[in-house]
PQR file of N, CA, C, O and H, with PARSE charges and radii, in Angstrom:
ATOM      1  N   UNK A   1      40.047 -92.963  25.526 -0.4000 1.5000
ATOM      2  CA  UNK A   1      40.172 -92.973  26.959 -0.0000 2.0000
ATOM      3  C   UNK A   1      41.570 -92.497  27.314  0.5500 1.7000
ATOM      4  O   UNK A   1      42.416 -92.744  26.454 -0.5500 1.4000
ATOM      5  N   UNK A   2      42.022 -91.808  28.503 -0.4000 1.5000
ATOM      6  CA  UNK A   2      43.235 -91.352  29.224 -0.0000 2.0000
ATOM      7  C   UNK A   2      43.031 -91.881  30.210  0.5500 1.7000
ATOM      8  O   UNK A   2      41.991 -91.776  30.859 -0.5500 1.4000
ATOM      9  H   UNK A   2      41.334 -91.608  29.202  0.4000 1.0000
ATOM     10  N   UNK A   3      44.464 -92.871  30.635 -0.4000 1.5000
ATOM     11  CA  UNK A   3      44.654 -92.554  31.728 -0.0000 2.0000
ATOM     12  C   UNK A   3      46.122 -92.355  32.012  0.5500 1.7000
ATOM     13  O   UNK A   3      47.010 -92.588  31.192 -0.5500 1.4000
ATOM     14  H   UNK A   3      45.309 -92.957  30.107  0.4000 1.0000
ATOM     15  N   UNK A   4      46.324 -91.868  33.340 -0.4000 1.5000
ATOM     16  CA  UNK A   4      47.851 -91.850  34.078 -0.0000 2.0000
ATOM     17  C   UNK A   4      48.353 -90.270  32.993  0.5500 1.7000
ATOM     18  O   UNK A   4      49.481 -89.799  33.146 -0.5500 1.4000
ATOM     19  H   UNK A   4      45.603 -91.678  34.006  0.4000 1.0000
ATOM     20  N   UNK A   5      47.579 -89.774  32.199 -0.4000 1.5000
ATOM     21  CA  UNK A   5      47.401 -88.138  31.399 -0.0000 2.0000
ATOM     22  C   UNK A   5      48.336 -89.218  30.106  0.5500 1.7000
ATOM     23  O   UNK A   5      49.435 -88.798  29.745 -0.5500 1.4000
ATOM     24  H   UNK A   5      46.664 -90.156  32.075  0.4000 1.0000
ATOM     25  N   UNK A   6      47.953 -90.181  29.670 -0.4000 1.5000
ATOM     26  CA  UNK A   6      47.919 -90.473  28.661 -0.0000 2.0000
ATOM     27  C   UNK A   6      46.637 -91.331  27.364  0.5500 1.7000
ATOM     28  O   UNK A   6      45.840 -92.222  27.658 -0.5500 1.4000
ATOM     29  H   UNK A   6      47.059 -90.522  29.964  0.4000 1.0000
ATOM     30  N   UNK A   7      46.858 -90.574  25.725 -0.4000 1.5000
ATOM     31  CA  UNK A   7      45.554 -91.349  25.399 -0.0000 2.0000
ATOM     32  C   UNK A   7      46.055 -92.628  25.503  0.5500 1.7000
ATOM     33  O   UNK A   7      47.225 -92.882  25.216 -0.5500 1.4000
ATOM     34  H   UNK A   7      47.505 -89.850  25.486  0.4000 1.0000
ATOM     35  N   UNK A   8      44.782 -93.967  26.127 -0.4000 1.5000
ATOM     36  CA  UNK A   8      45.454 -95.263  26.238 -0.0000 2.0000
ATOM     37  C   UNK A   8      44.467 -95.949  24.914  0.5500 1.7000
ATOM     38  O   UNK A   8      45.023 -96.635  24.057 -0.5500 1.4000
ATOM     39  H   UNK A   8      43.832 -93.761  26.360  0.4000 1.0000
ATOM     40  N   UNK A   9      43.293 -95.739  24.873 -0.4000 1.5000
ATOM     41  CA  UNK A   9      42.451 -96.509  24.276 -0.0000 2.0000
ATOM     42  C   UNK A   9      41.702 -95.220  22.928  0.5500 1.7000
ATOM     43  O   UNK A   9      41.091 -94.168  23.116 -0.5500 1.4000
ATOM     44  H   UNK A   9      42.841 -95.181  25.570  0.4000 1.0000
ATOM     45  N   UNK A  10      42.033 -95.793  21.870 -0.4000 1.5000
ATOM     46  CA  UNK A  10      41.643 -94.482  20.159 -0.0000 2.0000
ATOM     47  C   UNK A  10      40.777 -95.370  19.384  0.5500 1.7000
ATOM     48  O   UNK A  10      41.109 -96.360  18.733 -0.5500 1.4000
ATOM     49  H   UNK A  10      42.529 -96.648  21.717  0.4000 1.0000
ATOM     50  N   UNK A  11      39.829 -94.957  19.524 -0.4000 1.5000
ATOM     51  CA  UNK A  11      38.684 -95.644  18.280 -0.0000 2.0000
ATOM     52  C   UNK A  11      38.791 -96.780  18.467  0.5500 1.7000
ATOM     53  O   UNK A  11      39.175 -97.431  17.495 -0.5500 1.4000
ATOM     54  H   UNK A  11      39.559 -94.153  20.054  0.4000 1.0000
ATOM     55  N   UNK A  12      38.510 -97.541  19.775 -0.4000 1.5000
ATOM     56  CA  UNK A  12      38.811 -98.808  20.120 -0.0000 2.0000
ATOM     57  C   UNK A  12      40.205 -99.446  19.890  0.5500 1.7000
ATOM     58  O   UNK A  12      40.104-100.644  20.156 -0.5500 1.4000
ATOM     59  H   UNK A  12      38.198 -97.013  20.564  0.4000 1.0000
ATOM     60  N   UNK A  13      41.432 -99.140  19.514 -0.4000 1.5000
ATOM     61  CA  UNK A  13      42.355 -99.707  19.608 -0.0000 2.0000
ATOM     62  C   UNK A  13      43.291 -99.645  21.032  0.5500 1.7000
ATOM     63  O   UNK A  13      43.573 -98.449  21.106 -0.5500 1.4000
ATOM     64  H   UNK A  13      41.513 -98.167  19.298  0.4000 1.0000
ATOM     65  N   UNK A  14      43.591 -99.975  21.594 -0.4000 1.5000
ATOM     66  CA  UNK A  14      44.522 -99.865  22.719 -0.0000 2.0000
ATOM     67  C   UNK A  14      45.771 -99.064  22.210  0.5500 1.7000
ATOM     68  O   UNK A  14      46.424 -99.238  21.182 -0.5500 1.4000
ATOM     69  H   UNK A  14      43.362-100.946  21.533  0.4000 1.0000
ATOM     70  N   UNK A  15      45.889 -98.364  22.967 -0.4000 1.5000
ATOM     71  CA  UNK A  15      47.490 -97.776  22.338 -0.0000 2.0000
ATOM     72  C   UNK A  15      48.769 -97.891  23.409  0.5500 1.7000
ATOM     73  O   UNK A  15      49.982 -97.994  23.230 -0.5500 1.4000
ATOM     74  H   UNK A  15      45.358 -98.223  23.803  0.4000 1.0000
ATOM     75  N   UNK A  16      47.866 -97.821  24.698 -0.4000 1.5000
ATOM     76  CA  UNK A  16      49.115 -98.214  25.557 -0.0000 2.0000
ATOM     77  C   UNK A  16      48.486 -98.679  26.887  0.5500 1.7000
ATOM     78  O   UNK A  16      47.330 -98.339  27.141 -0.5500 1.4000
ATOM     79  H   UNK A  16      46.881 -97.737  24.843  0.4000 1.0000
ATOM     80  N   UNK A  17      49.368 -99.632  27.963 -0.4000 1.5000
ATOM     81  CA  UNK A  17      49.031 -99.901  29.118 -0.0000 2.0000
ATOM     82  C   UNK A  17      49.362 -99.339  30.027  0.5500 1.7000
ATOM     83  O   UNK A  17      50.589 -99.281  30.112 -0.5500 1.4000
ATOM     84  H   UNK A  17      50.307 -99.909  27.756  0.4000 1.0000
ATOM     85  N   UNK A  18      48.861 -98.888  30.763 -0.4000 1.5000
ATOM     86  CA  UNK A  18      49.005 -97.931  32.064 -0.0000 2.0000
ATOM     87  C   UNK A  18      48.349 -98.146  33.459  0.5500 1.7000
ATOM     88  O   UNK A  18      47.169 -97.838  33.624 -0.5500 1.4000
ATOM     89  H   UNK A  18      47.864 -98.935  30.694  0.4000 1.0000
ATOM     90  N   UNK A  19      49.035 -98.626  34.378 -0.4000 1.5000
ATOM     91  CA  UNK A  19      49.222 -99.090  36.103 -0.0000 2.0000
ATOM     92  C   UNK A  19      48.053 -96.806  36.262  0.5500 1.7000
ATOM     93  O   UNK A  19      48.113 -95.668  35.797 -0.5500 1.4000
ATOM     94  H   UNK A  19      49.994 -98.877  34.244  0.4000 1.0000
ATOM     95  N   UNK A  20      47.238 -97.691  37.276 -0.4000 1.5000
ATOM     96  CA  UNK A  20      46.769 -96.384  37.601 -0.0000 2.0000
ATOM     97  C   UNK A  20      45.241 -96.615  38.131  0.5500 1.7000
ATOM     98  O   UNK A  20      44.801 -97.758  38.254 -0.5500 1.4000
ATOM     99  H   UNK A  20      47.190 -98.616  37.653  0.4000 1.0000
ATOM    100  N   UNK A  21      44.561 -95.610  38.398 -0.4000 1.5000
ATOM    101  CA  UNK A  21      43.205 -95.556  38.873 -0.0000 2.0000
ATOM    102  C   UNK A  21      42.117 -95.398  37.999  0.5500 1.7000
ATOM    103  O   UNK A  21      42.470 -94.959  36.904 -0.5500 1.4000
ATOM    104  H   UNK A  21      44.918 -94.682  38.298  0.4000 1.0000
ATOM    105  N   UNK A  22      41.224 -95.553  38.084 -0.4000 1.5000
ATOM    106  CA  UNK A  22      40.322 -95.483  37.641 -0.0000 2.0000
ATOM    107  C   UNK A  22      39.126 -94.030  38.326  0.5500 1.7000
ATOM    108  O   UNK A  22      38.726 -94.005  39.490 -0.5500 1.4000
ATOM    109  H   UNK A  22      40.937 -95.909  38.973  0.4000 1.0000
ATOM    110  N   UNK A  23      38.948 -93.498  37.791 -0.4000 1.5000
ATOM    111  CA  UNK A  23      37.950 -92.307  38.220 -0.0000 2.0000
ATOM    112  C   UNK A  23      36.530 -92.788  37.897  0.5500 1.7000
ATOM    113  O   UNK A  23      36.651 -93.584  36.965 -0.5500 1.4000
ATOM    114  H   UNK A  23      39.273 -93.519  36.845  0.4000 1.0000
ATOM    115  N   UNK A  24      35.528 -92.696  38.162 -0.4000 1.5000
ATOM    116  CA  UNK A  24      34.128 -92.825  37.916 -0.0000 2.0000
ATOM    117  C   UNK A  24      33.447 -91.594  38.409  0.5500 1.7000
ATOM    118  O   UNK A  24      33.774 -91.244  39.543 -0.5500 1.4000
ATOM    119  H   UNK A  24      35.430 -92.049  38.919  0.4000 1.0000
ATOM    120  N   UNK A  25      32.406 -90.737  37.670 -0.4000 1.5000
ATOM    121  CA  UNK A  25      31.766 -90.063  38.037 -0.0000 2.0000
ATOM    122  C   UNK A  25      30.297 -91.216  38.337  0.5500 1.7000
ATOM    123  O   UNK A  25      30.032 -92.093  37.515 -0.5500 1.4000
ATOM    124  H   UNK A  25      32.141 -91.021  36.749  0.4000 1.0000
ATOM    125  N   UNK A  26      29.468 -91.017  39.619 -0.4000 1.5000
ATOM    126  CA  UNK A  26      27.798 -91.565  39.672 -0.0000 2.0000
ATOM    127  C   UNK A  26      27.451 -91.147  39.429  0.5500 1.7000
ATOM    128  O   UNK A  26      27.257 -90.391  40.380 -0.5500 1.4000
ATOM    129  H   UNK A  26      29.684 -90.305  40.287  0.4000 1.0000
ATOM    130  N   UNK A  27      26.810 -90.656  38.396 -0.4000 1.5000
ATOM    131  CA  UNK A  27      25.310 -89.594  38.385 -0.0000 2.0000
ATOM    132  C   UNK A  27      24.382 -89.840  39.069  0.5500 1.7000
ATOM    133  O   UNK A  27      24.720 -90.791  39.774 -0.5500 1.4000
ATOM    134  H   UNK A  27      26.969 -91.270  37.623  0.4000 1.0000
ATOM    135  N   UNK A  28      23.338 -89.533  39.305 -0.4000 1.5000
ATOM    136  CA  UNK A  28      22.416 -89.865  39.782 -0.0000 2.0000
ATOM    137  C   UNK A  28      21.297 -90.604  38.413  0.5500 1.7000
ATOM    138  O   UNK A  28      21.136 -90.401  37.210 -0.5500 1.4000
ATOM    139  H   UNK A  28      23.062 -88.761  38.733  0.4000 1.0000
ATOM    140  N   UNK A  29      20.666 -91.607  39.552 -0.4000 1.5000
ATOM    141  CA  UNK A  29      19.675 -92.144  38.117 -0.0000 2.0000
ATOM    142  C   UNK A  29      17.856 -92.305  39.015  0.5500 1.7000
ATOM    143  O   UNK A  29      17.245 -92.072  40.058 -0.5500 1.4000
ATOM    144  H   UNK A  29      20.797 -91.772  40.530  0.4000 1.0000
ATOM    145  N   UNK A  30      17.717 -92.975  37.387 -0.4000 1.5000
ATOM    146  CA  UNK A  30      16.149 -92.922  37.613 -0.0000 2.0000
ATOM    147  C   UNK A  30      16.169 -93.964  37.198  0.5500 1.7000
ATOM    148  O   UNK A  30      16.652 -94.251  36.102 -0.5500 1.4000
ATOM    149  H   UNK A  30      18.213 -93.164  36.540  0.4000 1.0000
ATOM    150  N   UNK A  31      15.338 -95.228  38.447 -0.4000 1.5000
ATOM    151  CA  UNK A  31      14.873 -96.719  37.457 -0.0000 2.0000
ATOM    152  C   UNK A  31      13.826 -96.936  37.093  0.5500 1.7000
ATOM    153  O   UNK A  31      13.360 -98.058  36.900 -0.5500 1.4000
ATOM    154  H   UNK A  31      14.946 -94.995  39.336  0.4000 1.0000
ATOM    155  N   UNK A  32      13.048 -95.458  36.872 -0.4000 1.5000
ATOM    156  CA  UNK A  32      11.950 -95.409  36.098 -0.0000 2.0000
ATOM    157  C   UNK A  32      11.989 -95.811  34.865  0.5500 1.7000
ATOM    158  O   UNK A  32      11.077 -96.457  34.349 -0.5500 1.4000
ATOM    159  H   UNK A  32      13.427 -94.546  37.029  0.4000 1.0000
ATOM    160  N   UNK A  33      13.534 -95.312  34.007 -0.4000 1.5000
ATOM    161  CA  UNK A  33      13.868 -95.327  32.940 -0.0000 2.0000
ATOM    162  C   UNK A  33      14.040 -97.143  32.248  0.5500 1.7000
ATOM    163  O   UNK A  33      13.895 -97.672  31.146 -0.5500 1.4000
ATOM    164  H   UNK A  33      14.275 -94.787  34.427  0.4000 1.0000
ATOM    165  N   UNK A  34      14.387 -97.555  33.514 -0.4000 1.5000
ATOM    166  CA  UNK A  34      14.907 -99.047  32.986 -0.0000 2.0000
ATOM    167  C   UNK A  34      14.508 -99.571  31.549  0.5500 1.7000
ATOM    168  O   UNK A  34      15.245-100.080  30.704 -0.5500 1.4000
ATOM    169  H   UNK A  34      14.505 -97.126  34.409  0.4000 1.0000
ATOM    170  N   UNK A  35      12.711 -99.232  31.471 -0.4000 1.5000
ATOM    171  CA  UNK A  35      12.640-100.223  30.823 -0.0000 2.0000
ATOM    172  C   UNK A  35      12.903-100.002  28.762  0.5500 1.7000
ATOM    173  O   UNK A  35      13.318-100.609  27.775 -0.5500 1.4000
ATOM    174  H   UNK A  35      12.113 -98.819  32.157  0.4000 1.0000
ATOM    175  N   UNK A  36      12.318 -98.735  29.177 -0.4000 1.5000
ATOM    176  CA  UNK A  36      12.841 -97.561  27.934 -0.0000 2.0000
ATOM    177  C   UNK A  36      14.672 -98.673  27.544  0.5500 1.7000
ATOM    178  O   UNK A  36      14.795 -99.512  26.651 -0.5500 1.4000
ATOM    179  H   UNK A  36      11.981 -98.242  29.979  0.4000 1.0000
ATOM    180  N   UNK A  37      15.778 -98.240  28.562 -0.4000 1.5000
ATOM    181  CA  UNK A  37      16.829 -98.804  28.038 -0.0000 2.0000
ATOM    182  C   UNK A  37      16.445-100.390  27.573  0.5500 1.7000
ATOM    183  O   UNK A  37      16.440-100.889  26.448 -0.5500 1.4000
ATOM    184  H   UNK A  37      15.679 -97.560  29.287  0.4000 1.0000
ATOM    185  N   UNK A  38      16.180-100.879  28.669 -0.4000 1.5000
ATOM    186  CA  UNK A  38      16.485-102.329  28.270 -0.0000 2.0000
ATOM    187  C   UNK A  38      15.585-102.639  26.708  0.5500 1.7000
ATOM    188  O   UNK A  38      16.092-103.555  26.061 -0.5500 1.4000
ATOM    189  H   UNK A  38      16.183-100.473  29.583  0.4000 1.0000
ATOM    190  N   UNK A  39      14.353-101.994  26.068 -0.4000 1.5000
ATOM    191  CA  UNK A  39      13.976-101.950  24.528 -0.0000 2.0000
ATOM    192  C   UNK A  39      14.987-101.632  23.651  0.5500 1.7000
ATOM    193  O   UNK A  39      15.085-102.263  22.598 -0.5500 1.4000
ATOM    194  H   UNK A  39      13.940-101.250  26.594  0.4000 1.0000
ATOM    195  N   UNK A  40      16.262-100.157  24.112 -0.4000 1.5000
ATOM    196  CA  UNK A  40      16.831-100.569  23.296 -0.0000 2.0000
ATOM    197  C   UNK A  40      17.959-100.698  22.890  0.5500 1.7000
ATOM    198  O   UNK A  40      18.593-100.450  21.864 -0.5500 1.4000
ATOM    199  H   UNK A  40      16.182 -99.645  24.967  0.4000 1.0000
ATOM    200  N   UNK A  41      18.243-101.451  24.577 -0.4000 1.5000
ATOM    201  CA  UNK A  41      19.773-102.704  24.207 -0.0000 2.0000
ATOM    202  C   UNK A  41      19.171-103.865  23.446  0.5500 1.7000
ATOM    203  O   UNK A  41      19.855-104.338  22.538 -0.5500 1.4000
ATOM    204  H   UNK A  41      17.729-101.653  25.410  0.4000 1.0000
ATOM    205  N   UNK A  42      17.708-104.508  23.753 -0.4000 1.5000
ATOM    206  CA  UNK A  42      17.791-105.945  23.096 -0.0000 2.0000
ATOM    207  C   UNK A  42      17.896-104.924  21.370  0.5500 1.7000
ATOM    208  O   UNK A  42      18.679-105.540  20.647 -0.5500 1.4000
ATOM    209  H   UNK A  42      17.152-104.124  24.491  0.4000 1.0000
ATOM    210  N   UNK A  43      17.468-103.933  20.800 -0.4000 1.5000
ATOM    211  CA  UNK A  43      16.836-103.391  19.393 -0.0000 2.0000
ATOM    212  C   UNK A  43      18.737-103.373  19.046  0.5500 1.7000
ATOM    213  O   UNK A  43      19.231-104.166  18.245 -0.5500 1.4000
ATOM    214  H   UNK A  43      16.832-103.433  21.388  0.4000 1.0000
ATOM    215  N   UNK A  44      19.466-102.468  19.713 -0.4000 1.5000
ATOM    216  CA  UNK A  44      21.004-102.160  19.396 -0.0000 2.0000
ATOM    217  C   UNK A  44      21.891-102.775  19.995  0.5500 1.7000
ATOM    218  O   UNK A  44      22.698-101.855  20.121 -0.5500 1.4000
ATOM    219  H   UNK A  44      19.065-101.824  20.364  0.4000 1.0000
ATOM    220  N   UNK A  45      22.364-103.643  20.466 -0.4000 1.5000
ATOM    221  CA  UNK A  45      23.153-104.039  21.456 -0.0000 2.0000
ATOM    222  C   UNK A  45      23.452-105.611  21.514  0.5500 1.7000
ATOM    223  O   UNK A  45      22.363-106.185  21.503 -0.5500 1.4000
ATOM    224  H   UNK A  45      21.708-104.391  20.363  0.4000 1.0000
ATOM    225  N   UNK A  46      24.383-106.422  21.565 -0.4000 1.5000
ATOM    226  CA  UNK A  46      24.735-107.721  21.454 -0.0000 2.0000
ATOM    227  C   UNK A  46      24.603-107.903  22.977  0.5500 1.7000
ATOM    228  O   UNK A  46      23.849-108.845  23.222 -0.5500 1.4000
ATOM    229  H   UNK A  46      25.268-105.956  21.573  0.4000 1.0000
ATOM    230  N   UNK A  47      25.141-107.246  24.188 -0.4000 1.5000
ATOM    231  CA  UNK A  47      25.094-107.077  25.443 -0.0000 2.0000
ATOM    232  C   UNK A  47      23.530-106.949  25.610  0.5500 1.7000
ATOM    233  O   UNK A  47      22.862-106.093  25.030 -0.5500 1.4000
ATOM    234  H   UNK A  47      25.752-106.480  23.988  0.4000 1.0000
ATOM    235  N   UNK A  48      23.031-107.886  26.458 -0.4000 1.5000
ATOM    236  CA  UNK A  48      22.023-108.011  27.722 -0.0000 2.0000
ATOM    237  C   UNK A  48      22.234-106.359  28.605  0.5500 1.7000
ATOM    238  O   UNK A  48      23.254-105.669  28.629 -0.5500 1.4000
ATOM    239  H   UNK A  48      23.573-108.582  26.929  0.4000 1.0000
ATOM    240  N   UNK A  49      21.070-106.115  29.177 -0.4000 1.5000
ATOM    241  CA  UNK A  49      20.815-105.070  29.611 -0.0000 2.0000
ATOM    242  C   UNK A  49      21.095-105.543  30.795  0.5500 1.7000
ATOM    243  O   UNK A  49      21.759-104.724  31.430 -0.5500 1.4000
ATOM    244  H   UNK A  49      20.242-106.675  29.157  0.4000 1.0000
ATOM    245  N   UNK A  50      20.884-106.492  31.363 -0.4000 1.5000
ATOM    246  CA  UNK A  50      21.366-107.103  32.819 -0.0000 2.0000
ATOM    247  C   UNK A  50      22.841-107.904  32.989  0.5500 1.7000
ATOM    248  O   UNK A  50      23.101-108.729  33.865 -0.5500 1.4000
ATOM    249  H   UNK A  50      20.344-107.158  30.847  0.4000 1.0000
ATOM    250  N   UNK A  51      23.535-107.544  32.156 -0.4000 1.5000
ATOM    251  CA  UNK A  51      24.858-108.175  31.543 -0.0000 2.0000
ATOM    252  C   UNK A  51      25.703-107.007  31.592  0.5500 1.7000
ATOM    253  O   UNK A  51      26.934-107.015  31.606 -0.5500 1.4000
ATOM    254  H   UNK A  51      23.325-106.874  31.444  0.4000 1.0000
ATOM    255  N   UNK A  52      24.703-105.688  31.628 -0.4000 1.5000
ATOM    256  CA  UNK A  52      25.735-104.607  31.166 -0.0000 2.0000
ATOM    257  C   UNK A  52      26.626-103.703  32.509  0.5500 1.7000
ATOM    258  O   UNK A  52      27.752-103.223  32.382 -0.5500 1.4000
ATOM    259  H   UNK A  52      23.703-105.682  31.617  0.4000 1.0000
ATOM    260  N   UNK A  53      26.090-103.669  33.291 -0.4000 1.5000
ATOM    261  CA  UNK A  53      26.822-103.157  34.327 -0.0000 2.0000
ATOM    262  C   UNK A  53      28.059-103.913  34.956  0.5500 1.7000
ATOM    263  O   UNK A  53      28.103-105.136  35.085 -0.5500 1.4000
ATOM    264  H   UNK A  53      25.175-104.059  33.393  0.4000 1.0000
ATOM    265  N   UNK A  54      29.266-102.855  35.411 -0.4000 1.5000
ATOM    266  CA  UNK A  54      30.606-103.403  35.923 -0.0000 2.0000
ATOM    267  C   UNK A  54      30.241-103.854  37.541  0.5500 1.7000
ATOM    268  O   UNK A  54      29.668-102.841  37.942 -0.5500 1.4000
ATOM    269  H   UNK A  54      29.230-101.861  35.307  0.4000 1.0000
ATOM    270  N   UNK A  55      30.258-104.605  38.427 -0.4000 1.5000
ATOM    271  CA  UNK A  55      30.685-104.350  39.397 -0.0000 2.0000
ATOM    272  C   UNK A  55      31.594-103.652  39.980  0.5500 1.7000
ATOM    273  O   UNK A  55      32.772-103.866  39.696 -0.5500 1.4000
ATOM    274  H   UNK A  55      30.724-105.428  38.101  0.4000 1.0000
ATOM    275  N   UNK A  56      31.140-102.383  41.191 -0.4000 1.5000
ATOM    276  CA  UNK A  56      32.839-101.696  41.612 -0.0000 2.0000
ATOM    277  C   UNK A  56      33.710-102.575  41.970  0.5500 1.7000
ATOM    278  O   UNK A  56      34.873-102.465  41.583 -0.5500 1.4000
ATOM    279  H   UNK A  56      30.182-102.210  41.421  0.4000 1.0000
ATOM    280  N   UNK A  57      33.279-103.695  42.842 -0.4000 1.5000
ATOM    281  CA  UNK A  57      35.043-104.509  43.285 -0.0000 2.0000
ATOM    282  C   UNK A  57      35.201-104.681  41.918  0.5500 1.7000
ATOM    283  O   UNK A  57      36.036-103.865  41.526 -0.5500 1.4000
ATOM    284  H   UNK A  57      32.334-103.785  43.156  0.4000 1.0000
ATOM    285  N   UNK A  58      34.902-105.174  41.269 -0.4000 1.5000
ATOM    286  CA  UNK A  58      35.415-105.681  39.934 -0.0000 2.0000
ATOM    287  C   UNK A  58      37.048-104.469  39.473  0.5500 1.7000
ATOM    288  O   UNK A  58      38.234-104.720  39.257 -0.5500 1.4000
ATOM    289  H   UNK A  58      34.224-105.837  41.587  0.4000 1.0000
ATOM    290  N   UNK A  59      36.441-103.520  39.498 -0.4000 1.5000
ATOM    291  CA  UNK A  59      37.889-102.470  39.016 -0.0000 2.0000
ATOM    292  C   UNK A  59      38.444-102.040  39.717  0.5500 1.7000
ATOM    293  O   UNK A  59      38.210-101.506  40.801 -0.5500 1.4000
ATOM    294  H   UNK A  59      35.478-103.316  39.673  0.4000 1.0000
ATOM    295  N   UNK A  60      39.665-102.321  38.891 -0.4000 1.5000
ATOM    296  CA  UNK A  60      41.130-102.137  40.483 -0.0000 2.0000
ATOM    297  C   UNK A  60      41.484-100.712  40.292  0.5500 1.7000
ATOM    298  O   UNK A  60      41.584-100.157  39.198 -0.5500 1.4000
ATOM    299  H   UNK A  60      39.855-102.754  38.011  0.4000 1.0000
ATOM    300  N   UNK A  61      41.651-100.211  41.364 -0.4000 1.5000
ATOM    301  CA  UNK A  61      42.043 -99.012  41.764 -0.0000 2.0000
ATOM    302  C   UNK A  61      40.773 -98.067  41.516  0.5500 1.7000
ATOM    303  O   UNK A  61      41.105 -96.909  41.262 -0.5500 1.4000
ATOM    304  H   UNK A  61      41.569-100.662  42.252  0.4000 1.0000
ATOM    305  N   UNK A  62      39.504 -98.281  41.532 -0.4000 1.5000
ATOM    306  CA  UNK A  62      38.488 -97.892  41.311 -0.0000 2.0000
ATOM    307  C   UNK A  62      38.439 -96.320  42.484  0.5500 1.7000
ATOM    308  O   UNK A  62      38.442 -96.261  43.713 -0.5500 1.4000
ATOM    309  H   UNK A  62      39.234 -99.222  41.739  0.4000 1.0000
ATOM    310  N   UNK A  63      38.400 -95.328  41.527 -0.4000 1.5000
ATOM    311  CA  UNK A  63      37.630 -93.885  43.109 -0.0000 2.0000
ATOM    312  C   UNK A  63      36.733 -93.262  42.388  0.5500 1.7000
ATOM    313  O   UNK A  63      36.993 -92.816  41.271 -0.5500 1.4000
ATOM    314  H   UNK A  63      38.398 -95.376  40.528  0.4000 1.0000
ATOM    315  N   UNK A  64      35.432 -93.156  43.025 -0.4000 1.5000
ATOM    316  CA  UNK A  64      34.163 -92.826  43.054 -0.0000 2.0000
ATOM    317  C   UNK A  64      33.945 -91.302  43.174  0.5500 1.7000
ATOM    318  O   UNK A  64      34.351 -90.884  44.258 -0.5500 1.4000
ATOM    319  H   UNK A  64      35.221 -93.518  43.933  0.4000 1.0000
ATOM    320  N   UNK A  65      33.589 -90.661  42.632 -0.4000 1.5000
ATOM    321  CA  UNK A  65      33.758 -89.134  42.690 -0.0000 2.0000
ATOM    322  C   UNK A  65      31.951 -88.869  42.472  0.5500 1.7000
ATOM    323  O   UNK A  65      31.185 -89.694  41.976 -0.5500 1.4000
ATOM    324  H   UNK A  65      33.259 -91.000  41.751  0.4000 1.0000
ATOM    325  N   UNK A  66      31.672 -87.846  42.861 -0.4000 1.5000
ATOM    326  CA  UNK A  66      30.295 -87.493  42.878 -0.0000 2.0000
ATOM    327  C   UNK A  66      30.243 -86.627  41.884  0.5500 1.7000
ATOM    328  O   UNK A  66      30.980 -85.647  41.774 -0.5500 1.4000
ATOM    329  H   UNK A  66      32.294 -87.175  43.264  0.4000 1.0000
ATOM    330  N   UNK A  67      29.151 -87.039  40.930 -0.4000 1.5000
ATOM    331  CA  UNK A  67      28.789 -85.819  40.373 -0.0000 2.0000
ATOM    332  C   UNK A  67      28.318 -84.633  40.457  0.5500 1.7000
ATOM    333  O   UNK A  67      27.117 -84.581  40.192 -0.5500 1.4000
ATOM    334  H   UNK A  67      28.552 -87.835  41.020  0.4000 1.0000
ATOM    335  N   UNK A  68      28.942 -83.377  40.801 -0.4000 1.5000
ATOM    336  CA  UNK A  68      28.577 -82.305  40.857 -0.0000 2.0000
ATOM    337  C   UNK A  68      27.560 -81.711  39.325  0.5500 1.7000
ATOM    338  O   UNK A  68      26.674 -80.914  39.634 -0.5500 1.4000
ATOM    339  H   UNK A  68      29.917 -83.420  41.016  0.4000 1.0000
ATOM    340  N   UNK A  69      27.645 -82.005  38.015 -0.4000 1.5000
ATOM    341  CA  UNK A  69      27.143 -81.590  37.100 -0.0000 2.0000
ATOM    342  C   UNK A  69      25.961 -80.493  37.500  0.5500 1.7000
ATOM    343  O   UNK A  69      25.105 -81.232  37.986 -0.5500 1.4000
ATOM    344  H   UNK A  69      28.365 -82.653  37.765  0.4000 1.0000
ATOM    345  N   UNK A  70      25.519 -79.348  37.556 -0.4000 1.5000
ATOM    346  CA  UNK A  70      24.202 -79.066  37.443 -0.0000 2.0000
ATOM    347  C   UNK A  70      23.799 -78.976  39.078  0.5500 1.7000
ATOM    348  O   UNK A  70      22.640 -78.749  39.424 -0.5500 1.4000
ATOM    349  H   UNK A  70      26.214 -78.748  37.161  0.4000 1.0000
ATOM    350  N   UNK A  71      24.587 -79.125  39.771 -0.4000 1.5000
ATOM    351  CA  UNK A  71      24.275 -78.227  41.567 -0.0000 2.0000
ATOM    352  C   UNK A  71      25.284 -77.280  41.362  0.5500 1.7000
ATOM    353  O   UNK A  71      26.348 -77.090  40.775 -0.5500 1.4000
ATOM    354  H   UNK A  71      25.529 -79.310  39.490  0.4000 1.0000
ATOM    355  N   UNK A  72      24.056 -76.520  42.488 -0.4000 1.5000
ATOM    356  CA  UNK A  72      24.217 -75.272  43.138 -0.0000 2.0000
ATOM    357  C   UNK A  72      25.655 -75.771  43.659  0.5500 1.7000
ATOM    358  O   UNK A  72      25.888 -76.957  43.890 -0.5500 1.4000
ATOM    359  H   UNK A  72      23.191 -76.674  42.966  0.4000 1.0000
ATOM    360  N   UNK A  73      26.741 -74.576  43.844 -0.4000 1.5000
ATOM    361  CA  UNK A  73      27.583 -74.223  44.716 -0.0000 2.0000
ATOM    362  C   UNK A  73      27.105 -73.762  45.560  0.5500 1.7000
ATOM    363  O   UNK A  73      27.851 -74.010  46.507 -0.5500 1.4000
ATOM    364  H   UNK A  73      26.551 -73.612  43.657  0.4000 1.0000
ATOM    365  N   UNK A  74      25.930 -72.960  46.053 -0.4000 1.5000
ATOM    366  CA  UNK A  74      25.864 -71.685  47.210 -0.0000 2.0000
ATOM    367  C   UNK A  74      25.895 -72.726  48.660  0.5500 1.7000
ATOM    368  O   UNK A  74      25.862 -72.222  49.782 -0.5500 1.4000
ATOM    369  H   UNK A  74      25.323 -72.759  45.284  0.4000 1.0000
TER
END
């Protein structure tokens, strides 16, 4: 992970702390899919499938950016 244009977090170790924002891209989703995942968080996963999402207040300095991926510009 980078932040503040430094690496902070390497193969899970922390390497440094850094005051700063947080970026999030949304994609867009489908909760068609739900149930597909939730088979296989309980099969891979110590985390609950309903355990797994952040709340946004939860992260400080949180900004929400839209995913453009895969639209049209025109």
């Amino acid at each position: 992970m980078i932040k503040a244009g430094e690496l902070a977090v390497e193969e899970g170790e922390i390497r440094t702390l850094r005051d700063g924002n947080e970026f999030v891209v949304q994609p867009g989703y489908n909760p068609d899919i739900d149930g597909f995942l939730r088979e296989r968080f309980e099969e891979q996963y110590t985390v609950r499938f309903e355990n797994y999402p952040v709340d946004a207040e939860r992260v400080h300095g949180l900004q929400l950016a839209e995913c453009t991926y895969g639209k049209s510009t025109d």
